[in-house]
N, C-alpha and C positions, 0 to 999 in steps of 0.2 A: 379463501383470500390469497392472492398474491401478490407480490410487488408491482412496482407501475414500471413500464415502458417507455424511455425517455430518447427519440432519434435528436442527437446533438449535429447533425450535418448543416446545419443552417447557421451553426457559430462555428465551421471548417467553409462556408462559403461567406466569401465577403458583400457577393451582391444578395444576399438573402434581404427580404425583405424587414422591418425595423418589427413589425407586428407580428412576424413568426417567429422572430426571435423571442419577442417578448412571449407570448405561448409555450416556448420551451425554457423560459425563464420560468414563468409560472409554473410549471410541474415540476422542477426542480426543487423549486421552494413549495410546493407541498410534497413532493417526495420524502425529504430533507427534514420535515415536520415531524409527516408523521412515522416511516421508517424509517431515516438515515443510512436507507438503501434502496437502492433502483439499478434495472437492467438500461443496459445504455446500447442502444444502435445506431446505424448512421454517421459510425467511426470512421468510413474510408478504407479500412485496414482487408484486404480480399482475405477470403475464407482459407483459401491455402497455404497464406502465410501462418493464420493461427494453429491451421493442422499442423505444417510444421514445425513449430514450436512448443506443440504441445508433442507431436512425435520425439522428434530430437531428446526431450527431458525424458519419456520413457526410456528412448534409448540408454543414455546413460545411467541411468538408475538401474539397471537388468546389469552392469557391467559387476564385475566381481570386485569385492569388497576393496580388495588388495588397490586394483584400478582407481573407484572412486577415491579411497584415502590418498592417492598423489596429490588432490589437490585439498588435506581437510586443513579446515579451522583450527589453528590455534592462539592462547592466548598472546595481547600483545605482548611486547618485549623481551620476548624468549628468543634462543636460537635457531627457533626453526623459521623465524623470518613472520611468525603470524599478527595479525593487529585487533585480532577476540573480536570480531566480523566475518571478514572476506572467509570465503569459502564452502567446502562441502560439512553435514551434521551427520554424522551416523543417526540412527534410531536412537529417540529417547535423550538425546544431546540437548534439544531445545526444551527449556522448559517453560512451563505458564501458571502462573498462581501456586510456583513452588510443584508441580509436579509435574512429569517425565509424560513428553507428548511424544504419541507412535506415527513421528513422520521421520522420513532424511532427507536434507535439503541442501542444495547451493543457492547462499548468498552472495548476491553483487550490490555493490554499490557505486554512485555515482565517484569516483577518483579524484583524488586531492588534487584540484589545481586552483582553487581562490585563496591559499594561504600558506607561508612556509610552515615546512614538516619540521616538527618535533620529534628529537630520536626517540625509540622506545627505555627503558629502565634497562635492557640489558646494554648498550649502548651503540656506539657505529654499527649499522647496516639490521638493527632491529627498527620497531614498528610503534609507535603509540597508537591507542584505540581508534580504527577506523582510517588510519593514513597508511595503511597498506596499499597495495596493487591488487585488483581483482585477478582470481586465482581460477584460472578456466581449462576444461577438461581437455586433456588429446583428443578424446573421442566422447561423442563423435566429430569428428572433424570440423564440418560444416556448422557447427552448435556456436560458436564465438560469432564469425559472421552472419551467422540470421540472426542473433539475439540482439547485436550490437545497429544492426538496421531496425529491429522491431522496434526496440527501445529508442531509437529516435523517432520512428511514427508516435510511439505512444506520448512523448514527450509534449507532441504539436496537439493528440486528442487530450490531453491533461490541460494542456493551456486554456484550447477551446471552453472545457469542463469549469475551469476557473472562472474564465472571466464571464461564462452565462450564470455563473453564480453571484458573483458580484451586481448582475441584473437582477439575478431572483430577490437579492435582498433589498433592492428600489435604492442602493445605493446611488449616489447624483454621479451623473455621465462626467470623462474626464476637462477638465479644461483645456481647451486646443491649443491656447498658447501658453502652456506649461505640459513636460514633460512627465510631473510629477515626481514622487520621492518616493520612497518604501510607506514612509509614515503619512501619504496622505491619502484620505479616505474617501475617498470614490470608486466605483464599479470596476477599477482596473486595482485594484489593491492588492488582490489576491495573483493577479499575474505578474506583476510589478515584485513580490514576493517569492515567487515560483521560477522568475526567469535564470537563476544556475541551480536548480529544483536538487535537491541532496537525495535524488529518487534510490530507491532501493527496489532488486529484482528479486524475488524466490521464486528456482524451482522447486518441487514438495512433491515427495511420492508419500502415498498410505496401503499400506497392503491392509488386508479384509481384518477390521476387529474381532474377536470373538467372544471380549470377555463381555457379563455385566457393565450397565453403567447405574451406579448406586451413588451417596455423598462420600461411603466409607468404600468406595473399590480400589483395586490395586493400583498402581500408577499408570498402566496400562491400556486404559479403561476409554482415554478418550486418543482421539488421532490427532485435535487439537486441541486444548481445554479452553473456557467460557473464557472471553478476552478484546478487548475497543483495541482497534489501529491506533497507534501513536502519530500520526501527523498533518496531511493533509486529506486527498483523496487517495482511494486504492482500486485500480483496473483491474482486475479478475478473469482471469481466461483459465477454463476447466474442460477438461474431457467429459464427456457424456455422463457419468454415472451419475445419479440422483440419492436423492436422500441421506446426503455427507454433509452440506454444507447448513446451519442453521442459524437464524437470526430470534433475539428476543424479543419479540412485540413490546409494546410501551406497558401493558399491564403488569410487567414483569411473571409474567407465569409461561407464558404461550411461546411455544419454539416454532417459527416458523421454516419450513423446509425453501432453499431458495434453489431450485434446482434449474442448471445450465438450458441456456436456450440456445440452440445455435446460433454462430454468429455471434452474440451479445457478449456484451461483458456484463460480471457484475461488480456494480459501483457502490464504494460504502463512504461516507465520509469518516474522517479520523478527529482523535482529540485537539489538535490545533486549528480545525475548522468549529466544534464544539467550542474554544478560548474565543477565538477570533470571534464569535456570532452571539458570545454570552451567553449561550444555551438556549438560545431559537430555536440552532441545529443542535440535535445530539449525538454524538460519537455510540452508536449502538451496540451492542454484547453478541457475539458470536461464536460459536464453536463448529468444529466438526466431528463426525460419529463418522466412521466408512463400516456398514457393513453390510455394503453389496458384494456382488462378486467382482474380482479382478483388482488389478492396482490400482490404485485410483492417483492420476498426475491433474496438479493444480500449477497455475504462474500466475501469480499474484504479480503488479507490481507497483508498487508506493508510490505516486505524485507527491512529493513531497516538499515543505518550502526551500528556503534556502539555507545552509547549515546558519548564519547570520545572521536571519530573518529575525526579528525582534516579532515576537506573538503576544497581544496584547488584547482583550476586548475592544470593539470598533466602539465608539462613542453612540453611534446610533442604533447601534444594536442593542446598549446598556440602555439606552433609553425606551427603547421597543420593549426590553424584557420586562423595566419594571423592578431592575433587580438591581443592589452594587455591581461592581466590575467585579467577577467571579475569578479574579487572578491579574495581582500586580504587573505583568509580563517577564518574559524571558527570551533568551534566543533559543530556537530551534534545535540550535547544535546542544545545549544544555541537556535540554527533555530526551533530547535522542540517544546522547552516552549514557545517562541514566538509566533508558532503558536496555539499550544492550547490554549494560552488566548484569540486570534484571535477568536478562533471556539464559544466559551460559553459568551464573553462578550463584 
C-alpha cells in the first residue's frame, strides 16, 4: 500500500479544462478520505530550487552550536527580544504529547502585519507570542533569499491546493456577481480564508536514532512523536532518506512508511481542514522514527488560514456527515497560540 498521487497543475493553469479539474478534485476527496495524505506533483516549483533548499538547511544545521544559537527561540516578553516562536530549537526543545523530540529546528512565520502589535510583558521593545520578527541566519548567506522566494511559490501551490478542495467537496461554484465574504460557503471558501494565510515554515534536522522505541522509552526515543498538524494544509519537502516519516492508517494499528519521491511533496491536511469538513476529512497521526543513516533535513511548510479566520463546520458538510457540528468555531489565531504554548512548555 501506498499513498495516491495527486498532479495539482491543472488548478496552477487557468485554461485547464473544467473536467480535469474535476478529476483532480475527485482524488483529492478520496485521498482526504481515506488517508489524509497524498504526494502532490505538478507544483511548477523546478527540482533545483527544492535541492536548494533542502541543501541550504543542511548547511546550517552542520554550523556550530555557538552560530545556530544567534538566532535561538526565546520565550515572549523577555529581554532578549524573543515572542516563544520565531526561531532556531536546539535538540529536544520541541516537545509533543509532553516528551522531548530529537530534532533542531528554525521556525518562521508569516510577520505581523494585519493588526497592531501588543508589547510583550516585559515592556517597550519586548514581543507578545508570535509578533516578533523572523529571526534568520547569517549563514548561509543565500538561505533568507531563496526561502523568502520559495515560500511565495508555495503560497500560490497552497492556494491552488485550497481551492481544488473546495471542488472536491461539491461545494456550489462561487456567485459572479458577488465577491463573496469569509463566511460564505462555496468552493472558494477555503481560499477566501487562506488569502494573508498565517503559514508557518520549519526547517528540521534529525541525526540517526539509536535508541528503542517502546511506550515506556526514554524521551529520546522518537525524532518526532505521534501528532495531527494544527491548521490547514502542510507541503512537505524532504531529502531522500526513507523510512523516517510515518502515517497512521484509519485502523489505527498500521504505520505506514511515506517515503519521499522526487520532486513531490508530501501533502497532509491539518485540524482546521478536519473542523471545517465535520470530519469527512480527518486531520491524520503521524510521527517520525530516523534511523537510517545520515542527517536526515525535512521543510515542512503550514498553509495555513488566516490568523482571523473564523473556523467553524461548513453547513453542508454537517449535513453530509450525519453528525452535529463537531465544534462551535473559533478563530485561527486562538487554536494556534494555544498550541505553541503546547510545543515549548
Amino acid at each position: 500500500m501506498s499513498l495516491p498521487i495527486i498532479d495539482i497543475s491543472p488548478f496552477l493553469d487557468a485554461s485547464s479544462a473544467p473536467e480535469i479539474r474535476q478529476q483532480v478534485a475527485q482524488s483529492i476527496n478520496n485521498a482526504c478520505t481515506e488517508f489524509g495524505f497524498f504526494y502532490l506533483t505538478g507544483h511548477c516549483i523546478p527540482q533545483a530550487k527544492l535541492e536548494e533548499v533542502i541543501s541550504l538547511a543542511r548547511q546550517f544545521f552542520a554550523l556550530p552550536n555557538e552560530q545556530k544559537n544567534k538566532i535561538k527561540r526565546h520565550d515572549a516578553g523577555g529581554p532578549e527580544g524573543g515572542d516563544g516562536a520565531r526561531g532556531y530549537q536546539g535538540m529536544g526543545e520541541n516537545v509533543t504529547q509532553g516528551k522531548k523530540d530529537m530534532h533542531e529546528a528554525i521556525d518562521l512565520y508569516r510577520e505581523w502585519d494585519h493588526a497592531p502589535k501588543v508589547e510583550g510583558n516585559g515592556g517597550r521593545g519586548t514581543y507578545s507570542t508570535l509578533q516578533g520578527p523572523n529571526l534568520w541566519p547569517d549563514e548561509p548567506k543565500e538561505l533568507k533569499s531563496v526561502y523568502l522566494s520559495y515560500i511565495d511559490q508555495l503560497q500560490s501551490v497552497g492556494t491552488a491546493l485550497v481551492r481544488a478542495m473546495g471542488q472536491a467537496l461539491d461545494l456550489p461554484p462561487p456567485d459572479p456577481n458577488s465577491s463573496g465574504t469569509p463566511k460564505t460557503e462555496d468552493s472558494e471558501v477555503f481560499v477566501r480564508n487562506t488569502d494573508h494565510s498565517f503559514w508557518v515554515m520549519r526547517l528540521i534536522g534529525y541525526p540517526k536514532l539509536s535508541t528503542p522505541v517502546s511506550p515506556d522509552a526514554p524521551l529520546s526515543s522518537l525524532s518526532c512523536g505521534e501528532h495531527t498538524d494544527y491548521g490547514c494544509v502542510t507541503l512537505l519537502l524532504t531529502d531522500p532518506t526513507p523510512g523516517a516519516l510515518q502515517v497512521l492508517l484509519k485502523d489505527g494499528t498500521t504505520w505506514l512508511n511515506a517515503d519521499p519521491i522526487p520532486g513531490a511533496f508530501v501533502v497532509n491536511i491539518g485540524d482546521m481542514i478536519e473542523r471545517w469538513t465535520n470530519g469527512l476529512w480527518k486531520s491524520t497521526r503521524h510521527r517520525v522514527i530516523h534511523r537510517g543513516e545520515g542527517y536526515r533535513v525535512s521543510v515542512p511548510f503550514f498553509f495555513e488560514p488566516n490568523f482571523e479566520a473564523v473556523v467553524r463546520p461548513l453547513e453542508r458538510c454537517v449535513e453530509r456527515s450525519g453528525m452535529e457540528a463537531m465544534h462551535g468555531g473559533s478563530t485561527y489565531g486562538e487554536h494556534l497560540l494555544g498550541k505553541v504554548f503546547g510545543n515549548f512548555y
